[in-house]
C-alpha positions in Angstrom: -107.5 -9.7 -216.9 -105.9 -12.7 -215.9 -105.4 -13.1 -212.1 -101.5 -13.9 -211.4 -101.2 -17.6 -210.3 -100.1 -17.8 -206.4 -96.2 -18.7 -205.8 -95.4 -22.0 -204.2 -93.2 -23.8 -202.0 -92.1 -25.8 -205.1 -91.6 -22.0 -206.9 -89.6 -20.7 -204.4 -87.3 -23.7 -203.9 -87.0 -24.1 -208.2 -86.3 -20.0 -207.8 -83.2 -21.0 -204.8 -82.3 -24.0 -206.2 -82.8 -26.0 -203.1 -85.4 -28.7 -202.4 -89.0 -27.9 -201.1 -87.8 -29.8 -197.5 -84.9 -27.0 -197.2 -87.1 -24.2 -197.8 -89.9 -25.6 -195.4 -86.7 -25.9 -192.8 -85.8 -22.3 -193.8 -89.7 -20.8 -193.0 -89.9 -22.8 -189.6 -87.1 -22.1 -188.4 -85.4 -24.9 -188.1 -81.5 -25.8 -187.6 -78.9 -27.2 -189.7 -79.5 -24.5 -192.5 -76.4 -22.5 -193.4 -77.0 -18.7 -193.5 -75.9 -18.5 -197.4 -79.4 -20.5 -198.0 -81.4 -18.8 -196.0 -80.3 -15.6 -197.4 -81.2 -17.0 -200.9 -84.1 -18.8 -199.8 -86.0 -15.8 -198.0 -84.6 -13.3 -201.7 -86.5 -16.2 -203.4 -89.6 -15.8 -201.5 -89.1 -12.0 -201.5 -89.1 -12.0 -205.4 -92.1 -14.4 -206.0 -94.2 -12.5 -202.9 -94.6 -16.0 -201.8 -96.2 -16.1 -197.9 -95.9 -19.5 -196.1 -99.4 -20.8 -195.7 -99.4 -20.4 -191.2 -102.5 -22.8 -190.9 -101.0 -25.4 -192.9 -97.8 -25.5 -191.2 -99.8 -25.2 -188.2 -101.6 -28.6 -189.3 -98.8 -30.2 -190.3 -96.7 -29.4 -186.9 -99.9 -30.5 -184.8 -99.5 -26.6 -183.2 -101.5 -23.5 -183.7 -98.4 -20.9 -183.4 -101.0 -18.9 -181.5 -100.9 -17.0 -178.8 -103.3 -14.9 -176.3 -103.0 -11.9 -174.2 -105.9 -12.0 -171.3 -107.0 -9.0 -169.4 -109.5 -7.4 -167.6 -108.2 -3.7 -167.1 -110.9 -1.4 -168.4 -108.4 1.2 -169.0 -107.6 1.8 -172.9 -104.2 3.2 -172.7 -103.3 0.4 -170.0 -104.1 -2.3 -172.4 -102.6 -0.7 -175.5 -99.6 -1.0 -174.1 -99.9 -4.9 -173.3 -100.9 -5.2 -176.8 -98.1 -3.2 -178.3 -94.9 -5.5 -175.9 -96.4 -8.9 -176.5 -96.8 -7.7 -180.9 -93.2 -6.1 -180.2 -91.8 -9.7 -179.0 -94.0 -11.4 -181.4 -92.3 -9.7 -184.6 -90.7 -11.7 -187.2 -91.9 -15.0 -185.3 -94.2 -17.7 -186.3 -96.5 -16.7 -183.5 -99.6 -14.6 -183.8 -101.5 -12.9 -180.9 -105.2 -13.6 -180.2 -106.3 -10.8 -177.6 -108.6 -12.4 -175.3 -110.8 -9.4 -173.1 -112.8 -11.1 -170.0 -115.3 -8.9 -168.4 -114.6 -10.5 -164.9 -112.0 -12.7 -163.9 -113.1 -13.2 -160.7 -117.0 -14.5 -161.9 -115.5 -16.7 -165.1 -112.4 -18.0 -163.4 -113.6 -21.4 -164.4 -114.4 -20.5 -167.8 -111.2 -18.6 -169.0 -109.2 -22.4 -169.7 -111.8 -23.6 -171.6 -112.4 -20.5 -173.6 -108.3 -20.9 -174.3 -108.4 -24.5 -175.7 -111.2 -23.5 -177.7 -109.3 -21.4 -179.4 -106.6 -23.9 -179.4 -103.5 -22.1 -178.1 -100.0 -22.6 -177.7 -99.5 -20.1 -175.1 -100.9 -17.4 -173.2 -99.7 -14.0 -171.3 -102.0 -13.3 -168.6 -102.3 -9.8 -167.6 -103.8 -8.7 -164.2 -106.2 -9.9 -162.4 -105.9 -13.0 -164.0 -102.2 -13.7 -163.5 -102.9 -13.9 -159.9 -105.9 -16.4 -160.1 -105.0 -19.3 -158.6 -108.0 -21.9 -160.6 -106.9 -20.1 -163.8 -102.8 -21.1 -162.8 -103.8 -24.8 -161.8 -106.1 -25.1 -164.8 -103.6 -24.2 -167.1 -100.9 -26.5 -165.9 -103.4 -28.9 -166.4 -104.6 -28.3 -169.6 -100.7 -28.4 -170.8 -100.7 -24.6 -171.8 -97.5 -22.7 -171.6 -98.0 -19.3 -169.8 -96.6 -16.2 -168.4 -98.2 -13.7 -166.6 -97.4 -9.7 -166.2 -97.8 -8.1 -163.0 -98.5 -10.7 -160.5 -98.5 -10.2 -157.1 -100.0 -13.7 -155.4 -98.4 -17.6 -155.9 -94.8 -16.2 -157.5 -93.8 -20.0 -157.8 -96.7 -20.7 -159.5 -95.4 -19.6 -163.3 -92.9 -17.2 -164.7 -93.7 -13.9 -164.5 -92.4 -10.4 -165.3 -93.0 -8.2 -162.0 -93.3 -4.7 -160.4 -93.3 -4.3 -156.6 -96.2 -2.5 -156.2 -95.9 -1.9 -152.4 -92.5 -0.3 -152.9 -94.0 2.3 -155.5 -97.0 2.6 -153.4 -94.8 3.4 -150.4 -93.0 6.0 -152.5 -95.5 8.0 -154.1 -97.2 8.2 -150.6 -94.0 9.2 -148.9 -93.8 12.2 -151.8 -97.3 13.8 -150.9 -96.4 13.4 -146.9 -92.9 14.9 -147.9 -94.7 17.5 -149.4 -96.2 18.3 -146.2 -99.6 17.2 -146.6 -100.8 15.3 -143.6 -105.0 14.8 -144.8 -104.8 12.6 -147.0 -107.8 10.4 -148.8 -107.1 7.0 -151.0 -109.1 5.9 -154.1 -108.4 2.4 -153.6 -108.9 0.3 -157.5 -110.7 -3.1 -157.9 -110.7 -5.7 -154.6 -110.6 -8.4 -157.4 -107.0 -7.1 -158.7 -104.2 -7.9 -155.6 -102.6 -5.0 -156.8 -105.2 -3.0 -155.0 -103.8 -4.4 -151.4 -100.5 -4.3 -152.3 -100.4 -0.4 -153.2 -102.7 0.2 -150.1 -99.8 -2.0 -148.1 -97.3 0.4 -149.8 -99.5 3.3 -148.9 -99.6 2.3 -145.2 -95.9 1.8 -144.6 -95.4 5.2 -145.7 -97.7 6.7 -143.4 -96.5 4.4 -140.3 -92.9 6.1 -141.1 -94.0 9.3 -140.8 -95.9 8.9 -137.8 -99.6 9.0 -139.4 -102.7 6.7 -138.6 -104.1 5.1 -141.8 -107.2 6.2 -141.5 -110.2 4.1 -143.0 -112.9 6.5 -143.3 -110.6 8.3 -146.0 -110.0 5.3 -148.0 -113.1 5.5 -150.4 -113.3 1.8 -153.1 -113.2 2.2 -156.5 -112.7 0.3 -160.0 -109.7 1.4 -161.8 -112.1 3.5 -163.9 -112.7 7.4 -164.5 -116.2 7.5 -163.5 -115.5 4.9 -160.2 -112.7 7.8 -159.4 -114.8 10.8 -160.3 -117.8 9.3 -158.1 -115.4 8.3 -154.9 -113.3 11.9 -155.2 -117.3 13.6 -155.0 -117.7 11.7 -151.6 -114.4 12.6 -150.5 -114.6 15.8 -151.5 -118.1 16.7 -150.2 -117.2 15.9 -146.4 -116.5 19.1 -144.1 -113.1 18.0 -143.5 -112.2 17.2 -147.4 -108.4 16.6 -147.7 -105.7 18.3 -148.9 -104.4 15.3 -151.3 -105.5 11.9 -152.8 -103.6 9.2 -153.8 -105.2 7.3 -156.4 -104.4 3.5 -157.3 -103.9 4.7 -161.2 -104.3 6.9 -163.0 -107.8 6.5 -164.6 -108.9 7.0 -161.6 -106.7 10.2 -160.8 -108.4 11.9 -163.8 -111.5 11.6 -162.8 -110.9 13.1 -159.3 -109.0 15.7 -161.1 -112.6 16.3 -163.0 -114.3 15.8 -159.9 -112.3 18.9 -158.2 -113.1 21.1 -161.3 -117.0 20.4 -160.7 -116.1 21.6 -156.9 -114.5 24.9 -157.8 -111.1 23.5 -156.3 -107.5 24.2 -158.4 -105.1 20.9 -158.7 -102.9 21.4 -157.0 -102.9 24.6 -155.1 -106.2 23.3 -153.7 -106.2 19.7 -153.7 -103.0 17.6 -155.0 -103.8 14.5 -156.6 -101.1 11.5 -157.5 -101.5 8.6 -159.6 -100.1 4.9 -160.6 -99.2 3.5 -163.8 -98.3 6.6 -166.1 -100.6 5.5 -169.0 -100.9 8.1 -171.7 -104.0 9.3 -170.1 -101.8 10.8 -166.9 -99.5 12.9 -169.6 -102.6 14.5 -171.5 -104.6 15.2 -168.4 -104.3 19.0 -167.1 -102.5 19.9 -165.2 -99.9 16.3 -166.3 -100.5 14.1 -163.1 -97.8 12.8 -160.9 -97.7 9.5 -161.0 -95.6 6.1 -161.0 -94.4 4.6 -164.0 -95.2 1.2 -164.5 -93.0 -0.4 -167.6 -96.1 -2.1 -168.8 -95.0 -2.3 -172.5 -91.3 -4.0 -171.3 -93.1 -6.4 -168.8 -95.5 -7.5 -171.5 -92.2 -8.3 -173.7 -90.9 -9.8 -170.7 -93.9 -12.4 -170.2 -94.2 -12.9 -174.4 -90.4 -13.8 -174.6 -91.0 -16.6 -171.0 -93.9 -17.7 -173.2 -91.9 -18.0 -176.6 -89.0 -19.3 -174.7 -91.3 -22.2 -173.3 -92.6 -23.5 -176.5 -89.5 -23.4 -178.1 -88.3 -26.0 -175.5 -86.2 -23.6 -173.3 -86.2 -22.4 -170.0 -88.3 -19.5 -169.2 -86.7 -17.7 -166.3 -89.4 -17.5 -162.9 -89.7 -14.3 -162.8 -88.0 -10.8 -164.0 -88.0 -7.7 -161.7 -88.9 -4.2 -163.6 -87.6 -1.4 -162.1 -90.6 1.5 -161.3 -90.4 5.5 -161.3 -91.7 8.1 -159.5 -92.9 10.6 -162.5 -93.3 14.2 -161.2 -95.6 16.8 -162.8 -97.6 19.1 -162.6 -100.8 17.8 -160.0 -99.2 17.8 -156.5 -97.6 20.4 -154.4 -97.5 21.7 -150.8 -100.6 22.7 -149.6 -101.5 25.9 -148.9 -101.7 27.8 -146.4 
């Protein structure tokens, strides 16, 4: 059987009755194209199943029409959501995402740029820790790459941003477990390479000097953002004579695996131990019991910083940064202790 030929550019403008120029203008586009043609333009293209070649026009207009997402975070649910808000901006642009993982921004700081023209970008969305790294922010102004970044905490002048204040969340979820009543209370603190980690334990800290409690350092156990870093620091915690009553953990990863950590110790979340979170990721809602948390809008920041990033290549404005509101998420994994 004879394969059907391809449609062209020269098809779908004989199909409209317009010239191959208009249609191009139409598929880029591009202004000074009445709505009338479009509409019979894109019904051309529609009919034929004609697809603009993007490499071509990529050639021809000297741009890739790419764009990358960079993160570190090793948690799943966390970056599924970045992916799904930059592809949710991204739809029915020219722009295509190239997800960039890094291992450790703090060790390849001085690589990440490179990697980026490499790949030759237009644009990238940096998601933390890199959108507060200060090499990867000056290398990218000088490299003439367009960015946003989600998240960031450090150098707010630096680029536009979509942001959370984490030390106001922080400072709220603690207040709830001291409201609660609880007054022994243990911190998982996440990765030092991610600011996000001193901000929350800032947050954490105000909270306690309100309500008349000392910080104490020996309860703050380090972590990584990851189950088994949480699981491992909630064993230590939990294995001291004066274990406490509740323990605020920097996200929720982390949260679940003290919550598995607990279960191993014969101790019931939360009538024996409460146990908070940060980010309400998917993996805080499936856990069990569901664990209280803060809700972080990841998916609307990661629009946020896509559209800045859009906006910058298309020879607007970005704004410098856009303020996301957070929530305090109450479930089931934090009550008054007992008696």
């Amino acid at each position: 059987m004879r394969q059907q030929k391809r449609a062209t550019i020269v098809d779908v403008g004989r199909s409209a009755g317009v010239s191959t120029k208009t249609v191009s203008r139409v598929f880029n586009g591009e202004p000074h194209v009445s709505d009338s043609i479009r509409q019979r333009v894109r019904a051309a293209a529609e009919a034929l199943n004609y697809h603009p070649n993007v490499m071509a026009r990529a050639l021809v207009q000297r741009r890739s029409n790419l764009i990358g997402l960079v993160y570190e975070n090793p948690s799943s649910s966390y970056v599924t959501e970045l992916q799904m808000g930059v592809l949710h901006r991204l739809r029915g642009e020219r722009y295509r995402l190239v997800v960039i993982p890094i291992e450790s921004v703090a060790e390849h700081a001085g690589e990440v740029v490179a990697l980026l023209r490499s790949a030759g970008l237009d644009g990238v969305v940096l998601a933390p820790p890199a959108s507060d790294d200060a090499r990867i922010l000056n290398d990218l102004a000088s490299a003439g790459i367009r960015c946003a970044r989600i998240a960031p905490t450090r150098l707010l002048d630096a680029a536009p941003g979509a942001t959370v204040d984490d030390v106001v969340a922080a400072r709220e979820i603690a207040a709830y477990l001291i409201d609660l009543g609880h007054r022994d209370i243990a911190i998982i603190k996440g990765d030092p390479t991610h600011a996000s980690a001193e901000a929350r334990l800032l947050g954490y800290s105000q909270a306690f000097h309100a309500a008349g409690l000392a910080l104490r350092l020996d309860r703050i156990e380090p972590g990584l953002f990851t189950r088994d870093s949480g699981y491992e620091a909630a064993m230590r915690l939990l294995a001291r004579p004066d274990r406490p009553t509740a323990i605020l953990a920097q996200n929720d990863e982390m949260a679940v695996g003290a919550l598995i950590a607990a279960r191993e110790c014969g101790l019931g979340v939360p009538h024996d131990l409460s146990i908070v979170g940060f980010d309400d990721s998917d993996v805080a809602r499936i856990a069990w019991p569901a664990i209280t948390t803060v809700r972080q809008p990841v998916f609307d920041m990661a629009v946020a910083a896509a559209d800045m990033v859009v906006a910058q290549l298309e020879g607007g404005l970005a704004e410098t940064l856009r303020a996301h509101d957070h929530a305090l998420v109450v479930r089931g994994s934090a009550a008054a202790p007992s008696a």
